[in-house]
Phi, psi and omega in degrees: 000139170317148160286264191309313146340040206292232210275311183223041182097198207240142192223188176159181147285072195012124197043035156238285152316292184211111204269169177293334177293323208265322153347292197263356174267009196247345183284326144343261186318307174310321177288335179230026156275307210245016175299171165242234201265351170295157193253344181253084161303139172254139161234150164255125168263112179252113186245199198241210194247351206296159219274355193232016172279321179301288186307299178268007164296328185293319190263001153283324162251038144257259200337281176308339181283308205296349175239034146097027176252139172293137152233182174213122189284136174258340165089224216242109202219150146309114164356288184299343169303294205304329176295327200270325176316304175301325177300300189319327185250096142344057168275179202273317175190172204238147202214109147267104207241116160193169192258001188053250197285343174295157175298167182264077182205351219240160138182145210225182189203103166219170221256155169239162178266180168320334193270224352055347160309127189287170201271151137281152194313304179296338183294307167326317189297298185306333164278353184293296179343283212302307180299313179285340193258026199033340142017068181288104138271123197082044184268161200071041175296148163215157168087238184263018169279021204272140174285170195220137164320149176230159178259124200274138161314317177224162172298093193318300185289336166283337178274029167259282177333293161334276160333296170319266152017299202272006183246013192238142187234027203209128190275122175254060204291156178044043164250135187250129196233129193259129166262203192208107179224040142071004195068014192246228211273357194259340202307263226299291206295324189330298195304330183294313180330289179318307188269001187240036164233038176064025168287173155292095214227156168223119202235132184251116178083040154264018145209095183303153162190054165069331170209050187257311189346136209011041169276049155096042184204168185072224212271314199282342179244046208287020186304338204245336166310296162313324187285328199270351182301308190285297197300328190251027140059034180279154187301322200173132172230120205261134175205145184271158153253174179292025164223357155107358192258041155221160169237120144274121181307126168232145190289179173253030165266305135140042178266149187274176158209139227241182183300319172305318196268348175284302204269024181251301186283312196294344179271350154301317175290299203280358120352256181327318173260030187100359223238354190269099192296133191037018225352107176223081200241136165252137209233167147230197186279006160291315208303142201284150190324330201288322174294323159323323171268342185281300217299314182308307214293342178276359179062057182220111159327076198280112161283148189219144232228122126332160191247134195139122194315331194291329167310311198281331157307292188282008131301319176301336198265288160343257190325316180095007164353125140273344203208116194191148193180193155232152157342310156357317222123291169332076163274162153243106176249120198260011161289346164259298195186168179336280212238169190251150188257115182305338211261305160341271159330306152306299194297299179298334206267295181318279190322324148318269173334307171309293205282347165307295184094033162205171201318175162292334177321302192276314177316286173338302217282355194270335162262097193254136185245138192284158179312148158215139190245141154207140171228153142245162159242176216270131144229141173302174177287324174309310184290347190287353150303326198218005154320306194296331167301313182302150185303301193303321189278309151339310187296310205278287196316314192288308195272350165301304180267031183254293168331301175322298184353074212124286204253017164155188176226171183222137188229131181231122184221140193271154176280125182300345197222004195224167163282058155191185184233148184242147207242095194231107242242148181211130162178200186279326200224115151309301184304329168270349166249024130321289206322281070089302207249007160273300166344325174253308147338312203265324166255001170292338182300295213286347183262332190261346219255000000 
């Protein structure tokens, strides 16, 4: 992984971590990585709701103006807006500032190129290059060689909707639908969607105020989902994290139904219409054993990713793959767009749901998945390198998969974007690879952390 760079652009804490200074040196180096053969790059900047969104959007378009780049702010959009958006205004690359799933103190910053494509690993390098080797590029522009703001041609946020709109081919009139929007970038567009293809709609975690954002809401928190789903005796409740490009399903029992299990019935639907492209569907190495015997029992193949959507894209893009994701959330339906989107991904799910005819309930249950546990544990970011060397943590993984042998798995991995390694367990009886996987969390904490 980049030194600035992780999993998912580049994150820290705010004003600590990734500061307005590294801010404005990446706005630089972007703009003059990724311009084309024009001497004036356009980038779209977009952001999440969060209270530090202000702050480094300001020192990112310093940065790009000072090297003679244009931008045009889109304000507060779903990730996946800024992918479709860069296309739309034919611009040089798309700019996000979100922390996705983070608490609001977190806040991160990553590139879409012209296409719409999260960067490659090497396009990353080179801006890493420009920045670590202090390298100003095009430094002293002056006069009118200086970049400037531009005023977007159209209403960002109605050609996002439009879109969203335009994958759906079913009016969802008397549906009563609960969403969740985590208080991030979807609080507008999800409802207007939902409503203005005729659900019912209810909506939770529509009012950001810079540092409620997944605050004990959304994808990562679904509790208040569940709870508003049962009370108010609704069809089906969707919930976004913050910045919008993942989802979690809750049934109208008020049962969750997780990423695996969205992407496993919706690729049974593009299956069923023609539409499963090599019958292939991609996954990573979290997706549970169970998605792997459903993808089998549909005569459909799993290529299987490292974990992180941008993996699961360039396989898909390799493979000729439509359809992929994680557990998580994180889908791609790439027969629509780029990167993957919550609000989308829900629209598919709805659709799914319609042409079955039956509850989300009866639906869920068609896909059965083994128990999984995951804890992390706290390790600094140096140790998150060299855990894996100790004898004693070595020792412990080995009698975990002895055990195991057969009846499940251990998957251990450090996290791109957080100060820990996730500890993550499979098996028959939840309570003993609970036991197994705090038990081992707990001690890579006490030696690494």
């Amino acid at each position: 992984m980049g030194r600035l760079f992780g999993t998912d652009g580049v994150r820290g804490v705010a004003n600590s971590e990734l500061t307005p200074e590294l801010a404005f040196k990446l706005g630089k180096a972007g703009a003059a990585v990724l311009k084309k053969e024009n001497q004036r790059p356009v980038m779209v900047i977009g952001k999440d709701t969060r209270v530090s969104g202000d702050m480094l959007e300001s020192a990112l378009t310093a940065g790009i103006l000072a090297v003679g780049g244009n931008v045009i702010k889109v304000g507060v959009v779903p990730t996946p807006a800024v992918a479709l958006l860069v296309k739309h205004y034919k611009a040089d690359a798309g700019i996000v500032i979100s922390a996705s799933h983070n608490s609001f103190e977190y806040n991160g910053i990553k590139f879409f190129n012209g296409d719409g494509f999260k960067l490659d690993d090497e396009i990353e390098e080179k801006i890493e290059d420009l920045i670590l080797s202090e390298v100003d590029p095009n430094l002293h522009k002056t006069g009118d060689a200086i970049g400037r703001c531009l005023e977007a041609e159209d209403d960002a946020l109605k050609l996002y909707e439009d879109f969203l709109i335009s994958t759906m081919d079913k009016k969802l009139d008397g549906m009563k639908i609960v969403l969740d929007c985590a208080n991030g970038a979807a609080y507008e567009t999800a409802p207007a969607v939902y409503r203005r293809l005729g659900a019912d709609v209810i909506v939770i975690g529509d009012e950001p105020d810079g540092i409620n954002i997944n605050d004990k809401i959304g994808s990562t928190h679904p509790e208040k989902l569940q709870q508003a789903v049962v009370e108010n005796r609704a069809d089906i409740g969707l919930a976004f994290d913050g910045d919008a490009d993942r989802l979690i399903v809750v049934d109208e029992e008020g049962n969750i139904i997780d990423g695996d299990k969205v992407i496993c019935l919706c690729a049974r639907m593009l299956k069923e219409e023609g539409l499963l492209s090599g019958n292939l569907v991609t996954g990573t190495v979290m997706s549970n054993i169970g998605f792997h015997k459903f993808c089998e029992g549909i005569g459909a193949a799993v290529e299987v990713t490292g974990v992180g959507d941008r993996y699961v894209l360039e396989s898909m893009l390799e493979t000729g793959g439509v359809i992929g994701g994680e557990p998580s959330g994180h889908i791609i339906f790439l027969n629509y767009t780029t990167t993957g989107d919550g609000t989308l991904s829900s629209l598919q799910f709805v659709k799914t749901l319609l042409a079955s005819g039956k509850k989300p309930s009866e639906l869920s249950k068609e896909v059965e998945l083994f128990p999984q546990v995951l804890e992390n544990a706290r390790v600094s970011n140096d140790n998150k390198k060299i855990f894996m060397e100790d004898e004693q943590v070595k020792k412990a993984i080995k009698a975990i998969e002895d055990e195991l042998e057969g009846q499940g798995r251990i998957l251990i991995r450090p996290s791109g974007t957080e100060p820990v390694v996730r500890v993550m367990l499979e098996g028959r009886d939840i309570s003993r690879i609970h036991e197994l996987a705090v038990e081992l969390a707990d001690l890579i904490s006490e030696k690494f952390a």
